[in-house]
N, C-alpha and C positions, 0 to 999 in steps of 0.2 A: 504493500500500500504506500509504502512512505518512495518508494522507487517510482512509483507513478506519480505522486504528486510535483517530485521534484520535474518529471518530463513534463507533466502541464504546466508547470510555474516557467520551464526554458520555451513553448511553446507559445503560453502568451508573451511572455516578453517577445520573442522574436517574429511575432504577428503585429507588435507595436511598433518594434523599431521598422517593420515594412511599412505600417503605416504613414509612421514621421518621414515613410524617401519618400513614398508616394506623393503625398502634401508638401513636401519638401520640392520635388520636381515640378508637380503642376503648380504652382510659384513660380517657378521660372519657364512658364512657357505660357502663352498666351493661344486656346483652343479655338482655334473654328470650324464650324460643321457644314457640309454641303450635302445636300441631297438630291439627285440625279439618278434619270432613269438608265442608268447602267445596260440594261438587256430590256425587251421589246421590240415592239415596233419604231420606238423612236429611241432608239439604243445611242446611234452616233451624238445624239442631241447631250446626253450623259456624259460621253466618253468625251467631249469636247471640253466640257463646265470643267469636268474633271482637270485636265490637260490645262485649260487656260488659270484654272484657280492656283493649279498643283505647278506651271511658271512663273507667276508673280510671287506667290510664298517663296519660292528656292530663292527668287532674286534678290528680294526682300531678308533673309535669311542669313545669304553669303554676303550683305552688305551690316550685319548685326545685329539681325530684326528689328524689334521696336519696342521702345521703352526697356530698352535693354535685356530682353528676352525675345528667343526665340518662339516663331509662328509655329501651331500642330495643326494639321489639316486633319478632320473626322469625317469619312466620307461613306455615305450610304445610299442602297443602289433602292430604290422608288419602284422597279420594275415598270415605269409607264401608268402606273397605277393612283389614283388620287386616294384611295383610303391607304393604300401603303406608305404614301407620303406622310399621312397623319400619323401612321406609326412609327417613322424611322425620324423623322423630327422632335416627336415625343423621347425618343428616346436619344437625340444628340443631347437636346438641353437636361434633361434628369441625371442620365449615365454617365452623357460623357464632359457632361458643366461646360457644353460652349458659350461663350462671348455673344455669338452672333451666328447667323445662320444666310448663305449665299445657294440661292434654288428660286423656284425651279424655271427650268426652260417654258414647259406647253403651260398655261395659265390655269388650267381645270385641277393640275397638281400644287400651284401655287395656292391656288384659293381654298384649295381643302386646309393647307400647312399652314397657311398663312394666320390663321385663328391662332392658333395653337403658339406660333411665335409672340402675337400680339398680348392674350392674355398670360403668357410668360414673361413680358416684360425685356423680349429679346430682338433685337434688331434683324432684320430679314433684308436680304438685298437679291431681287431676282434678278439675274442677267438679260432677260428675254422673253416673259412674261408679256404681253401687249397687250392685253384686255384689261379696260380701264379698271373694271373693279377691284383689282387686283391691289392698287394701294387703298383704295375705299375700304376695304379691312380695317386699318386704324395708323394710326401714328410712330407704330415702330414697323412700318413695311414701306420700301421702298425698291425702287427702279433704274435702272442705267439704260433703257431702251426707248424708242420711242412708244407712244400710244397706236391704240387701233383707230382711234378718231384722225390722226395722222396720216396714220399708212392708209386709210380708205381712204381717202380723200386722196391721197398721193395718186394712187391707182386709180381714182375714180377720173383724175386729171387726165392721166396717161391714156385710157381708154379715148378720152372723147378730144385730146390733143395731138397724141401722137399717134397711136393707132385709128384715128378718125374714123371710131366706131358710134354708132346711134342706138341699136341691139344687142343686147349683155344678155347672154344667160348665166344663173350662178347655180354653183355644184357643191354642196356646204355640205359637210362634214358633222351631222349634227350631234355625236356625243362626245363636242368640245365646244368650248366656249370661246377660244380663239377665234374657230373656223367659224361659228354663229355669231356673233360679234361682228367680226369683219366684216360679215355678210353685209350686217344689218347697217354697217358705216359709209358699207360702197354703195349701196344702193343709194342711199338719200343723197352724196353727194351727186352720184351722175346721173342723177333726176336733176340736178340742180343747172348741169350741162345740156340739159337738153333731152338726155339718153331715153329711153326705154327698157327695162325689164321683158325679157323674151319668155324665158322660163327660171321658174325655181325650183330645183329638187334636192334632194340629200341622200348622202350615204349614214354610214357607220364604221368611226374606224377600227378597222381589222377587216372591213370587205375587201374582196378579191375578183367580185365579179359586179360591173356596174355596167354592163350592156342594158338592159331598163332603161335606168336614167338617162343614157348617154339617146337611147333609141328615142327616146321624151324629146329632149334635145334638142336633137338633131331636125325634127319635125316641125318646130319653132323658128329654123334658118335666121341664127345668131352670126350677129358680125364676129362675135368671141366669148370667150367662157370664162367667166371670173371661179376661181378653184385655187379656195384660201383655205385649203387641207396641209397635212403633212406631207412628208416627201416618199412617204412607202407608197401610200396611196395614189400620190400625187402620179409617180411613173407608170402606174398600171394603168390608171385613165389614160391617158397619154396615148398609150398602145392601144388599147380598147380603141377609145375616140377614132385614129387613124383608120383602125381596120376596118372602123364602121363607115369610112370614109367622110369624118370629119374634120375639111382642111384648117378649121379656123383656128387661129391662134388661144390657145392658152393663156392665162395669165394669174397671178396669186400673191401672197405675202410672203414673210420670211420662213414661215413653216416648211417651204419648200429647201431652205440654206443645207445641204449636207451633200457630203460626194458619194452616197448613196441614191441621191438621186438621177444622175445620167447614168448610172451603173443600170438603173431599174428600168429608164423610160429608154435610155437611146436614142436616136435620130426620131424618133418618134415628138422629142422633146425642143425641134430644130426651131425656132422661130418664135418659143417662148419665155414669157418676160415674169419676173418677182419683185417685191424691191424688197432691200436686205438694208442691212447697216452699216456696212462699209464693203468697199472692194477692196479685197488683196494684192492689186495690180494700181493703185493710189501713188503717186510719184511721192510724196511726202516720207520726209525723211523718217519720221515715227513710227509709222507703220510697214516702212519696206524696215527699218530696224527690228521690227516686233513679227513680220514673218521672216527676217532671216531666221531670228532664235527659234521661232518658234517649229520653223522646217529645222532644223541644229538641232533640237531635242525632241523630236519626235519623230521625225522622217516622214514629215505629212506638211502639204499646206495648211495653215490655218481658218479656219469655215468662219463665220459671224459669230457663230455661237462660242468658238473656242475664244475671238475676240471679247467679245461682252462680258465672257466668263473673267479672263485675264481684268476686262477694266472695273466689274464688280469689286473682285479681290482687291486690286488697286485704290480704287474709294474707299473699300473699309477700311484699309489698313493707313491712307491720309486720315481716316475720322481716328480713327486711335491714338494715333500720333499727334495729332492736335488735340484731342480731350486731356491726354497726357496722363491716359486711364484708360483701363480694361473694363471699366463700368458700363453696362449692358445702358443705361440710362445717357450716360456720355458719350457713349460713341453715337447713339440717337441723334443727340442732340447735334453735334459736328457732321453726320451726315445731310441733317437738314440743311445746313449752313452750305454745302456744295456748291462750286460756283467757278464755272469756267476750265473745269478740269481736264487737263490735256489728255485726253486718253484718246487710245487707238482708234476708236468708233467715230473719234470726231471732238471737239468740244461739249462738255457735261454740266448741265447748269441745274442742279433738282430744283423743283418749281417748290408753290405753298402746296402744293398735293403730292409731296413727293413721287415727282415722275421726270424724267429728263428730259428736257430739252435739246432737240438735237436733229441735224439733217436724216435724209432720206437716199438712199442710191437705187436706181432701179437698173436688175442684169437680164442682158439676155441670152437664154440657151441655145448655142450652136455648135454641130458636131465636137458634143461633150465637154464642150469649155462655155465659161462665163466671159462673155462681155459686157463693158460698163456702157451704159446708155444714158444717163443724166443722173443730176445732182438733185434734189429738193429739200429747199429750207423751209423750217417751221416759218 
């Protein structure tokens, strides 16, 4: 008996002194959490956040982090899934005590987590989220992309300016709130041009087969197809559409940004237009620096999304550095303050609804390469 208690008496001591490194170490490091759909149908959108969040930290890092500790990245994979979100968020800020929390890409994940961060009292920064409600959440949710009130209106220009169309049909994506959104922005702008509404129909994503719609469509003899889905989707239509021998051009949002997508759709995909958030082909010294690195360590271009991701990480980590605190409350507070931030996307101004302020690019697809086609400012 007395030989066992002396083992329990070295066992908790030695479950205490782990505890004093543990506490000891998270002290010196300063945690953030990302949550990203890793695997899905919009996997690449993950793997990008991932990529751009996880080269700002290093850089940030090997320069002495901040406030004189080092950055930890806590990154959890969403599956594409909006209730997964609510539970891998849940458990950055509980388990793993982040700071702050940088997610998600598609908006319908953002909006699930985003509760969850606000009544936490923790700062949330999506990279790429566009649907306005998305900071309408509350006061610790914020954005480095444009809105969908923008980008609709951007596209809705594009259609009746430069592709001098009069007849839109839209192909909406309806179990997302991006893709329905969008919808519902570009329509009333290019109502406002003049345009006409041909057809409205919807899919679901994760469909595979949209000859239906497309057959709808087609019978409607649209100047073009607004198609503000994702990019899995987006290259099947594409095909579909041609086969059924529909020439007219395509056109969509940043949902389409991934090199998954000419993989999918192909020549199919020849002649149409998205608008994104910056080109990687921008002569500016910033961003041809920020895709050397970012082809340097990763042996890939960098997409939009890996962009926004990187400048997310970048703004929180100036709000930290100017709070001169890891306070979930102070680093809020200095994100609000944002203002003219030179990131790769462009210049970053968060507005009173924290949303960024910030141009527009619109590319077009041909034989598998992005070309840039115009600038749009807010």
């Amino acid at each position: 008996m007395e030989d066992r208690g002396w083992k329990i008496t070295i066992l908790l001591i030695a479950l205490f002194v782990l505890g004093c490194s543990q506490r000891k170490e998270t002290a010196e490091e300063i945690r953030i959490g990302v949550y990203a759909s890793l695997t899905g149908t919009t996997a690449t959108f993950g793997q990008s956040t991932q990529k751009g969040v996880e080269m700002a930290v290093a850089e940030t890092n090997s320069s002495g982090g901040v406030l004189g500790k080092q950055l930890r990245v806590f990154i959890e994979d969403d599956q594409g899934k909006p209730e997964e979100a609510q539970t891998v968020v849940t458990r950055l800020i509980n388990r793993d005590r982040v700071i702050a929390v940088i997610g998600e890409t598609a908006s319908s994940r953002s909006l699930a987590a985003a509760p969850i961060c606000q009544q936490s009292g923790i700062p949330m920064v999506t990279p790429s989220s566009t649907n306005p409600k998305v900071t309408q959440v509350g006061d610790f949710i914020f954005r480095v992309c444009f809105i969908d009130s923008f980008q609709g209106a951007v596209m809705a220009k594009f259609a009746a300016k430069t592709l001098h169309a009069s007849r839109v049909a839209i192909l909406r994506d309806i179990k997302n709130e991006y893709s329905v959104g969008l919808a519902d922005v570009f329509i009333e702008h290019f109502r406002t041009f003049g345009g006409s509404i041909a057809g409205d129909v919807s899919y679901s994503e994760g469909d595979t087969d949209f000859s239906a719609q497309l057959t709808a469509l087609k019978s409607s003899n649209p100047e073009a197809i607004f198609l503000p889905g994702y990019y899995t989707e987006v290259g099947l239509i594409a095909i579909q559409a041609r086969k059924l021998g529909i020439p007219v051009p395509l056109f969509g949002g940043d949902g389409w940004e991934s090199p998954k997508l000419v993989e999918i759709g192909g020549t199919a995909l020849n002649g149409c237009y998205y608008s994104n958030h910056y080109s990687r082909d921008d002569p500016a010294p910033e961003i041809r620096n920020f895709v050397k690195g970012y082809s340097a360590r990763y042996n890939e271009a960098p997409d939009a999304v890996g962009a926004l991701s990187y400048d997310a990480a970048k703004i929180l980590i100036n709000a930290i550095r100017k709070a001169g605190s890891a306070q979930p409350s102070a680093i809020r507070n200095e994100l609000a303050q944002t203002k003219e931030f030179a990131g790769v996307t462009g210049s970053i101004t968060i507005d009173s609804n924290r949303n960024a302020v910030k141009p527009a690019v619109v590319l077009r697809v041909q034989d598998g390469k992005l070309q840039y086609v115009e600038t749009v400012v807010p």
